[in-house]
ROVEXDREN-899466 format. One record per residue: residue in three letters; y, x, z of N, C-alpha, C, O, CB in turn. Coordinates in steps of 0.2 Angstrom, whole numbers, padded with zeros to 4 digits, always signed. Glycine has a CB too. Layout:
<firos>
ALAYXZYXZYXZYXZYXZ...
</firos>
This chain:
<firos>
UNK-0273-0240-0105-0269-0234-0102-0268-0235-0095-0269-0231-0090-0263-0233-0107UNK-0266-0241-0095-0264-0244-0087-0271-0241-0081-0270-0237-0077-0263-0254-0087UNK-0276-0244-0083-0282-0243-0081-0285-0235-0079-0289-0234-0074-0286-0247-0085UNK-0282-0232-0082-0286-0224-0085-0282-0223-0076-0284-0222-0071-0280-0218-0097UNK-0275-0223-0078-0268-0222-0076-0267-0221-0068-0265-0216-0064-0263-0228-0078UNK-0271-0230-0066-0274-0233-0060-0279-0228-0056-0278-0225-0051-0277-0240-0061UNK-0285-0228-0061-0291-0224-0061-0289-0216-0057-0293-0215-0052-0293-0223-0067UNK-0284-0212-0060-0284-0206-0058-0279-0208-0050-0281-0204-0046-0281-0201-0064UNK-0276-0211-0048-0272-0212-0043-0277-0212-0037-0277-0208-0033-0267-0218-0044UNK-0281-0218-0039-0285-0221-0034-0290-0215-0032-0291-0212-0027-0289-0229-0036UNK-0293-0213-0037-0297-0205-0037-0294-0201-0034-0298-0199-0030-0298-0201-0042UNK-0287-0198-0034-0284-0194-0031-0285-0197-0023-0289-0195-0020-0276-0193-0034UNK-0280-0202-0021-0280-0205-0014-0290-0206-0011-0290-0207-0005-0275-0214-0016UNK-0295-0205-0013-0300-0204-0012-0301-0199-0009-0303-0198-0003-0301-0205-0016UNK-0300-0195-0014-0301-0186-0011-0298-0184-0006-0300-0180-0002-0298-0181-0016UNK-0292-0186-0004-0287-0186+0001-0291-0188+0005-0294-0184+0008-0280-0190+0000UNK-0292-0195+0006-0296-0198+0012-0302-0192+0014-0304-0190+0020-0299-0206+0009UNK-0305-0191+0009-0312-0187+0009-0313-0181+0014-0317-0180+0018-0312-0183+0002UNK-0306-0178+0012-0305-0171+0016-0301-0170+0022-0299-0165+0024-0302-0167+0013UNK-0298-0178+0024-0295-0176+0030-0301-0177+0036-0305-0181+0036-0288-0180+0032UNK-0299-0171+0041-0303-0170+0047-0301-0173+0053-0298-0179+0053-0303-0163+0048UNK-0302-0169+0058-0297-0171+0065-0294-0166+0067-0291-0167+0072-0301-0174+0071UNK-0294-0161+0064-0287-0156+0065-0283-0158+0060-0278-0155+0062-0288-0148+0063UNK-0281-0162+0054-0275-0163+0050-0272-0167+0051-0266-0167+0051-0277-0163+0045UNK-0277-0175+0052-0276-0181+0053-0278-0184+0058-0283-0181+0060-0278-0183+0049UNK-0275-0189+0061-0276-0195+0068-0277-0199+0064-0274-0200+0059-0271-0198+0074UNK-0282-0203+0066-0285-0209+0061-0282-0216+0065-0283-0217+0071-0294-0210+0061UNK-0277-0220+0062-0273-0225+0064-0277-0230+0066-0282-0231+0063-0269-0227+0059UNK-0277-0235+0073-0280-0240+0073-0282-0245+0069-0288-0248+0069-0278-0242+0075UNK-0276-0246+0065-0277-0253+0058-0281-0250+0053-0283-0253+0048-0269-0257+0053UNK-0282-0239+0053-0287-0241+0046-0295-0240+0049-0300-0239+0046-0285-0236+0039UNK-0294-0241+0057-0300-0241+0056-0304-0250+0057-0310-0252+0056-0302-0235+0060UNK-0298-0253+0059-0300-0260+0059-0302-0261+0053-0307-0263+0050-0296-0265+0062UNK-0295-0260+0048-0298-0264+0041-0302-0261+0038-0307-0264+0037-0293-0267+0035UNK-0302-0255+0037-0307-0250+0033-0315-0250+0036-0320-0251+0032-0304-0241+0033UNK-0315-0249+0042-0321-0248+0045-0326-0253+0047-0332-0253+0048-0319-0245+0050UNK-0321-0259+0049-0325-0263+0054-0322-0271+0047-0325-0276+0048-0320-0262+0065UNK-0319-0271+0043-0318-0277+0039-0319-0277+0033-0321-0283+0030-0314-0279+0039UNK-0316-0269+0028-0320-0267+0022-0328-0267+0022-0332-0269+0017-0318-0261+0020UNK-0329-0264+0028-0336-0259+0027-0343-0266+0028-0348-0266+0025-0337-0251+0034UNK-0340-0270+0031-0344-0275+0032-0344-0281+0027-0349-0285+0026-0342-0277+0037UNK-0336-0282+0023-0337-0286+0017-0342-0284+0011-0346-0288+0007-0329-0287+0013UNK-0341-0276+0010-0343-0276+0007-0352-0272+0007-0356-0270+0003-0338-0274+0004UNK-0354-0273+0013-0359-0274+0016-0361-0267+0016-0366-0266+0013-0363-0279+0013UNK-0359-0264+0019-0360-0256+0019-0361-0252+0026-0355-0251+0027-0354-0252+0015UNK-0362-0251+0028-0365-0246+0034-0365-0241+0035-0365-0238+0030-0370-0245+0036UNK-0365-0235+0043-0362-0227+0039-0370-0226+0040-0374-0229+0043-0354-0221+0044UNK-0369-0219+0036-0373-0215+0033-0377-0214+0041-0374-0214+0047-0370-0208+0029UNK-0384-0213+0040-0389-0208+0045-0391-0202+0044-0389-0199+0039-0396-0211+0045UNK-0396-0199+0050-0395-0193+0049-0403-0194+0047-0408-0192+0050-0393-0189+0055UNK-0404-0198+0039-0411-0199+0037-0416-0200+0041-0421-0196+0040-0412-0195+0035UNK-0416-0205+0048-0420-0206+0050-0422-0204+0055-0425-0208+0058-0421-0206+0048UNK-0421-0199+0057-0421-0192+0062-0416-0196+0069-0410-0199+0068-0416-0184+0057UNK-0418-0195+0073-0415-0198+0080-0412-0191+0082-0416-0186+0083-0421-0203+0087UNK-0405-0191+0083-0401-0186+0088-0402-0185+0093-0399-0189+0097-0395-0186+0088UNK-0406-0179+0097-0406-0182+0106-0397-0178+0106-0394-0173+0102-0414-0177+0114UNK-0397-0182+0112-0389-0179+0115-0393-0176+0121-0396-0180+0125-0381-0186+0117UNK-0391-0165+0122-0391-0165+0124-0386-0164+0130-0381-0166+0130-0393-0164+0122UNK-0388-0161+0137-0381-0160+0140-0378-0154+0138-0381-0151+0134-0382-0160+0148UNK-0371-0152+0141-0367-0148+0138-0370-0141+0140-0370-0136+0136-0359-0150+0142UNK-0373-0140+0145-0378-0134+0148-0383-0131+0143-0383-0125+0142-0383-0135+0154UNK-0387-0136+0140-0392-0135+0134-0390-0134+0128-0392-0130+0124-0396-0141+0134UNK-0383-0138+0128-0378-0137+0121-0379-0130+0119-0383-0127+0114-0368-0139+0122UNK-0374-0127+0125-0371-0121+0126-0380-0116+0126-0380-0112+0121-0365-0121+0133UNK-0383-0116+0129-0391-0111+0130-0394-0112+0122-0397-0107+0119-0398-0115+0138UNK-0394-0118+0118-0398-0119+0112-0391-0116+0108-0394-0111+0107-0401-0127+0109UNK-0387-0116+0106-0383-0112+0100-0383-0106+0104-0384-0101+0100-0373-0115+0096UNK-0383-0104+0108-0383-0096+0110-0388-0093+0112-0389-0089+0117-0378-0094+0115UNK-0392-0095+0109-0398-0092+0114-0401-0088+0109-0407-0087+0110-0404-0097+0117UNK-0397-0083+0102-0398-0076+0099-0394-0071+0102-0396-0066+0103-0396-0076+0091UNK-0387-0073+0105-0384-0069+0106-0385-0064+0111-0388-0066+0116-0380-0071+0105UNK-0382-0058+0110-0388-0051+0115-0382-0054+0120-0377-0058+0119-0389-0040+0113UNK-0384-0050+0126-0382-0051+0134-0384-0043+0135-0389-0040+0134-0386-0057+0140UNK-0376-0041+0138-0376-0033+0144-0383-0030+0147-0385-0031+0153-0371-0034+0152UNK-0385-0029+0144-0393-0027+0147-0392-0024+0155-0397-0027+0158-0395-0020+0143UNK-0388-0021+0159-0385-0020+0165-0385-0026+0168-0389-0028+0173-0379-0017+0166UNK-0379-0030+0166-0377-0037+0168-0383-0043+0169-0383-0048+0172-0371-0040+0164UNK-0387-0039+0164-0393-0047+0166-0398-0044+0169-0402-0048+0170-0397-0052+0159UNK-0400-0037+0171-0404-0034+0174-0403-0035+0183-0406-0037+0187-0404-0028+0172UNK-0396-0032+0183-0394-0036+0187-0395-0042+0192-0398-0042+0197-0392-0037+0186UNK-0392-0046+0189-0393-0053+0189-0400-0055+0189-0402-0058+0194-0391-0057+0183UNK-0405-0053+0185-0411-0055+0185-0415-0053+0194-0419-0056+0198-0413-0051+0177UNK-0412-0045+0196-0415-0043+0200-0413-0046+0205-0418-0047+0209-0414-0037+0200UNK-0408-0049+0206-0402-0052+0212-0408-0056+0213-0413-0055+0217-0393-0057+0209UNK-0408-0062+0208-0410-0067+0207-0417-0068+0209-0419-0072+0214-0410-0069+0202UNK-0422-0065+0205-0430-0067+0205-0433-0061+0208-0439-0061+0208-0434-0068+0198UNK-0430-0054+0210-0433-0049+0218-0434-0049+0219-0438-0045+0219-0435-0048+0223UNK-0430-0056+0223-0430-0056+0231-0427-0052+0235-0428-0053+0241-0436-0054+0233UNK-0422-0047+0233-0418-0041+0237-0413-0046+0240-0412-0045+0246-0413-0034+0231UNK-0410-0052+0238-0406-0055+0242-0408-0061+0241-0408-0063+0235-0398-0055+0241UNK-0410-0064+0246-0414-0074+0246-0406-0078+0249-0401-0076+0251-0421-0075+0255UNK-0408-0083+0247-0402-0089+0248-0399-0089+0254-0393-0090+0256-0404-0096+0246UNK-0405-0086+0260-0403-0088+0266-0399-0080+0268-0396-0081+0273-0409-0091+0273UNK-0399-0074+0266-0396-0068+0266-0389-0069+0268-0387-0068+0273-0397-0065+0260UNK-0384-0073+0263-0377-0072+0264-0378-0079+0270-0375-0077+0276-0370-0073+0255UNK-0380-0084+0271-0379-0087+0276-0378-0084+0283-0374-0085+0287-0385-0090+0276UNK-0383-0081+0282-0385-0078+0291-0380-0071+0292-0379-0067+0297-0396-0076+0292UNK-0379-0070+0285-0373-0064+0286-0369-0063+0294-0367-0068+0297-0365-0065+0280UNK-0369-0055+0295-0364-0058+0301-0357-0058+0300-0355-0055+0295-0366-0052+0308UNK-0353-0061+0302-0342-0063+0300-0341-0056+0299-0337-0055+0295-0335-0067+0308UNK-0344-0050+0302-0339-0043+0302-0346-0039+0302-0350-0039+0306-0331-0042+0311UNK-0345-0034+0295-0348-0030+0297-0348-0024+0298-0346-0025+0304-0350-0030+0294UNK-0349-0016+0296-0346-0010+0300-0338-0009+0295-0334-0006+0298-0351-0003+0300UNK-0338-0011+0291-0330-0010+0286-0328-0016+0287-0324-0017+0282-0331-0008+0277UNK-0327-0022+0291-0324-0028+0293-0323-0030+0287-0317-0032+0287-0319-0027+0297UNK-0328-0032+0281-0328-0037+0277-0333-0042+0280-0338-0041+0284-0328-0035+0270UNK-0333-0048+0276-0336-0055+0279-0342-0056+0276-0345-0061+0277-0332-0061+0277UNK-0345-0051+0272-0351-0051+0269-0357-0045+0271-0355-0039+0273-0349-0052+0261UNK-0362-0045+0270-0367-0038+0272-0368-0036+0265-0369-0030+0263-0376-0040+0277UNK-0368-0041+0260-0369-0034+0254-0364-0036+0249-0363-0041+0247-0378-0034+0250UNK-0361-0028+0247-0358-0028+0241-0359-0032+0237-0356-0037+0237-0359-0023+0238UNK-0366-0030+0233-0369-0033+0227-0368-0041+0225-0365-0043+0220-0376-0032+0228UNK-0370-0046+0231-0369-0051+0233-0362-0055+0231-0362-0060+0227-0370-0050+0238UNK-0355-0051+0234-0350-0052+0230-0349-0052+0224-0346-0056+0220-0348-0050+0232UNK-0352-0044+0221-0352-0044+0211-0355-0050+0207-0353-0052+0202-0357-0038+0207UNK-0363-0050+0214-0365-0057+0207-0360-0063+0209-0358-0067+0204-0374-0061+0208UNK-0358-0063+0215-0354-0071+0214-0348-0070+0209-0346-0074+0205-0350-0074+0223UNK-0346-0065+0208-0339-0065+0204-0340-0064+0196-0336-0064+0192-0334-0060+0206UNK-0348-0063+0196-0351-0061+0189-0352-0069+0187-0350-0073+0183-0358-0055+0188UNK-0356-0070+0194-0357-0080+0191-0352-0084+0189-0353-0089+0185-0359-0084+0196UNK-0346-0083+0192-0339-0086+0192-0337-0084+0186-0335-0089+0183-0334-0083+0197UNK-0337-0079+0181-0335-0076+0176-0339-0080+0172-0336-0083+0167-0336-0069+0175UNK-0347-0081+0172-0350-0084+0166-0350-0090+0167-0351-0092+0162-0357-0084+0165UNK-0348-0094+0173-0346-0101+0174-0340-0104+0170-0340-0109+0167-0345-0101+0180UNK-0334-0099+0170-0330-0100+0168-0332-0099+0158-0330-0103+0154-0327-0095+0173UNK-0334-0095+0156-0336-0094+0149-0340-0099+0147-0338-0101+0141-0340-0089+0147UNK-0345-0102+0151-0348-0106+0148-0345-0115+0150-0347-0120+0148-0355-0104+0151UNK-0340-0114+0154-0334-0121+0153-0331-0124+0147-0329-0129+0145-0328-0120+0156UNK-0330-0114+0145-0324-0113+0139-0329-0117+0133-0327-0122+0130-0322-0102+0136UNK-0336-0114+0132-0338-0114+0126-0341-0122+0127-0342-0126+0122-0344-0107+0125UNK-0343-0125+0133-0344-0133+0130-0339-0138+0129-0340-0144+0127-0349-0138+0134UNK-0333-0136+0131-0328-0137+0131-0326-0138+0124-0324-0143+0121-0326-0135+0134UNK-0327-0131+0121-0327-0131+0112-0329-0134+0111-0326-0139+0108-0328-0128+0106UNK-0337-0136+0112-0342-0137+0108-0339-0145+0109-0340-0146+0103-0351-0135+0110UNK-0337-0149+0112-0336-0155+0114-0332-0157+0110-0334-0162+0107-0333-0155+0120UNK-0324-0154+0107-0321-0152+0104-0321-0153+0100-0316-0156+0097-0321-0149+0104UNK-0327-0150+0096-0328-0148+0087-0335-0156+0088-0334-0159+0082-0333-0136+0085UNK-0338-0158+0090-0340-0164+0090-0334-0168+0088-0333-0169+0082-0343-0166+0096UNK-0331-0170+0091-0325-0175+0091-0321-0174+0084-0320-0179+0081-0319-0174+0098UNK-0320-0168+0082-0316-0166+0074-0325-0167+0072-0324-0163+0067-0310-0156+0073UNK-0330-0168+0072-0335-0168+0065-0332-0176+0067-0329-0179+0063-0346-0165+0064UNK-0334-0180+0072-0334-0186+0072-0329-0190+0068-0329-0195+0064-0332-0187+0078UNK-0324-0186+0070-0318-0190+0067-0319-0189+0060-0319-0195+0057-0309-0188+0070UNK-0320-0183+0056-0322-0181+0048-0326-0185+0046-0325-0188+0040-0324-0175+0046UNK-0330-0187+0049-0335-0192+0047-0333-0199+0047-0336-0203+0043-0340-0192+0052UNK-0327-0200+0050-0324-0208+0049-0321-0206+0044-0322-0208+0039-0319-0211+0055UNK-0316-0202+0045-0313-0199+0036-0317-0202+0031-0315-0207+0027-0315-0190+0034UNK-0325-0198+0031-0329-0198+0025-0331-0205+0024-0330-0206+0018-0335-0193+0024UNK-0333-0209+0026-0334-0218+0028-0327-0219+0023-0327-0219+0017-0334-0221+0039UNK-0321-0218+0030-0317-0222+0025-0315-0222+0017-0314-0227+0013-0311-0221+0027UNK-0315-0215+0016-0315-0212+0009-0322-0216+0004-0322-0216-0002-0315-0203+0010UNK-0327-0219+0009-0332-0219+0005-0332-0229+0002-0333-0230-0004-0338-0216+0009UNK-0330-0234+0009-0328-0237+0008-0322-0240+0001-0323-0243-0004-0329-0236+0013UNK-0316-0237+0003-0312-0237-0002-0314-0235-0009-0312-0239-0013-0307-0234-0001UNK-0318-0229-0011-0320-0228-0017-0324-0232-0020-0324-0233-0026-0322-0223-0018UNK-0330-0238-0016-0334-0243-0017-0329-0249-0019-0330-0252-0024-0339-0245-0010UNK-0323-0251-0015-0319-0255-0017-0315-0253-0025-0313-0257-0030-0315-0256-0010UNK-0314-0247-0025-0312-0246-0031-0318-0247-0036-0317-0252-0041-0309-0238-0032UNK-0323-0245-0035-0328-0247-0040-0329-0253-0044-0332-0254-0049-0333-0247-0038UNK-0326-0259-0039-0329-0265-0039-0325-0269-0044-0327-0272-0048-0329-0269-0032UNK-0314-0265-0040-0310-0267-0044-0311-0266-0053-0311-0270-0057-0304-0263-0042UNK-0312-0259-0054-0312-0257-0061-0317-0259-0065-0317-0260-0072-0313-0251-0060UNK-0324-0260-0060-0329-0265-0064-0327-0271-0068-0327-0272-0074-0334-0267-0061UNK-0325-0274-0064-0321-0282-0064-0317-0281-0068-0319-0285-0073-0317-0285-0059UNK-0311-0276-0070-0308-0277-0075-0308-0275-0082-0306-0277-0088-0303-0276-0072UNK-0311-0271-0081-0317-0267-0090-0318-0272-0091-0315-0275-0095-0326-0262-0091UNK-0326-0275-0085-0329-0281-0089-0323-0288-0090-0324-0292-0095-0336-0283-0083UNK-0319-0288-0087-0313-0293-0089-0311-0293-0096-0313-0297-0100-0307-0290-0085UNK-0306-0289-0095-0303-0287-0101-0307-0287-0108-0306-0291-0112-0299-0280-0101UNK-0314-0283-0108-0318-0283-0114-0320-0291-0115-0320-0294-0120-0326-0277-0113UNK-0322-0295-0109-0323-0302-0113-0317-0307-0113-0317-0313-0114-0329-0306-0109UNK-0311-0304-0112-0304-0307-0114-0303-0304-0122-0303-0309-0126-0297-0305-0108UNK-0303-0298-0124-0302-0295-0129-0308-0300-0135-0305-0303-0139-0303-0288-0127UNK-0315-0299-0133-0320-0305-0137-0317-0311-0139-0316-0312-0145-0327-0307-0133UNK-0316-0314-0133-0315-0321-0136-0306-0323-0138-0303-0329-0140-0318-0327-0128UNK-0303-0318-0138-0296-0319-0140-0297-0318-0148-0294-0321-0152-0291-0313-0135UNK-0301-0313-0149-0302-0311-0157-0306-0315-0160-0311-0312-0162-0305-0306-0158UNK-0304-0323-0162-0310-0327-0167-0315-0323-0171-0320-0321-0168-0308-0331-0173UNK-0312-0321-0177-0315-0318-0179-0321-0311-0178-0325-0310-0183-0311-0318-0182UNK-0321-0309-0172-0326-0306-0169-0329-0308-0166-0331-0304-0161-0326-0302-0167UNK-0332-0313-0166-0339-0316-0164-0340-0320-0171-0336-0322-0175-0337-0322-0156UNK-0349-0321-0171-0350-0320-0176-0355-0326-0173-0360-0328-0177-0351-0314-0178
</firos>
C-alpha cells in the first residue's frame, strides 16, 4: 500500500515537472545542478536530439523572412518599394546630391523618398518586434525543454527506486516464508 501510495505522489510531482514552461516557472540554479548536470550524468542519461538532424542557427533576419515568407504583403506598399528600389526612379546617390532647399523649402527633392524612408522605418521596426519574439519563444521552448529533461530524469530515478524495492520486498517476502521455498 505504502509503495502504490509513493507511486502516485512521485507520478503526480513528475507531471508537474513535465509541464512547467518558461512562462510559469524559473528554473532554480540547484535544480539544474543536481538534476541536470549530477542526476542526469549518474544515471548516465543525455538530453534528447533532434534525431540526428543538425539545427542550423539562422540569423534573426532569416528567422523572421523563413516563418513569414506565406504571409501576403499590401500589394501598393511592395510595388512601391519594389519600384523605389529596383527602377532605378531614385538611385542611392539621388538623396545624397539633393540640394538642402528645394522650391517648398524642405530638405529633400523627392516626396516619395521620404515615404519609403518612413515605410522602411515602420518595417524595421516590425521586423525588431517579431525576432525579438521569435528570440523569446526560443528561450521559453529552451527552458520547457529543461523542464522535460528534468521531469525525465527524476521519473528514471523513480523507476530505479520502485524497481529495487518490488524486487526487494518480493525476495524478503520468499525467504522470510520457510515454508515457500521448496
Amino acid at each position: 500500500m505504502v509503495i502504490v501510495c509513493l507511486s502516485v505522489a512521485f507520478t503526480v510531482t513528475v507531471l508537474n515537472f513535465y509541464h512547467r514552461n518558461g512562462k510559469t516557472h524559473i528554473m532554480p540554479k540547484w535544480v539544474k545542478k543536481v538534476f541536470i548536470e549530477w542526476a542526469a550524468g549518474f544515471l548516465r542519461m543525455s538530453r534528447p536530439r533532434n534525431r540526428g538532424l543538425e539545427k542550423r542557427r539562422y540569423s534573426n533576419l532569416e528567422q523572421v523572412c523563413l516563418r513569414y515568407r506565406g504571409t501576403n504583403i499590401n500589394s501598393s506598399e511592395y510595388m512601391t518599394t519594389k519600384r523605389l528600389l529596383y527602377t532605378g526612379e531614385i538611385k542611392p546617390d539621388d538623396h545624397e546630391n539633393a540640394s538642402p532647399q528645394s522650391e517648398s523649402g524642405s530638405a529633400s527633392r523627392h516626396p516619395s523618398l521620404d515615404d519609403a524612408v518612413t515605410n522602411l522605418k515602420s518595417i524595421l521596426k516590425e521586423v525588431r518586434y517579431m525576432t525579438d519574439r521569435l528570440r523569446h519563444d526560443e528561450q521559453d521552448k529552451e527552458t520547457a525543454n529543461e523542464w522535460h529533461f528534468v521531469a525525465m530524469v527524476l521519473d528514471r530515478m523513480c523507476f530505479i527506486l520502485f524497481t529495487t524495492l518490488v524486487v526487494g520486498s518480493t525476495c524478503l517476502i520468499m525467504f522470510a516464508a520457510p515454508y515457500a521455498i521448496v
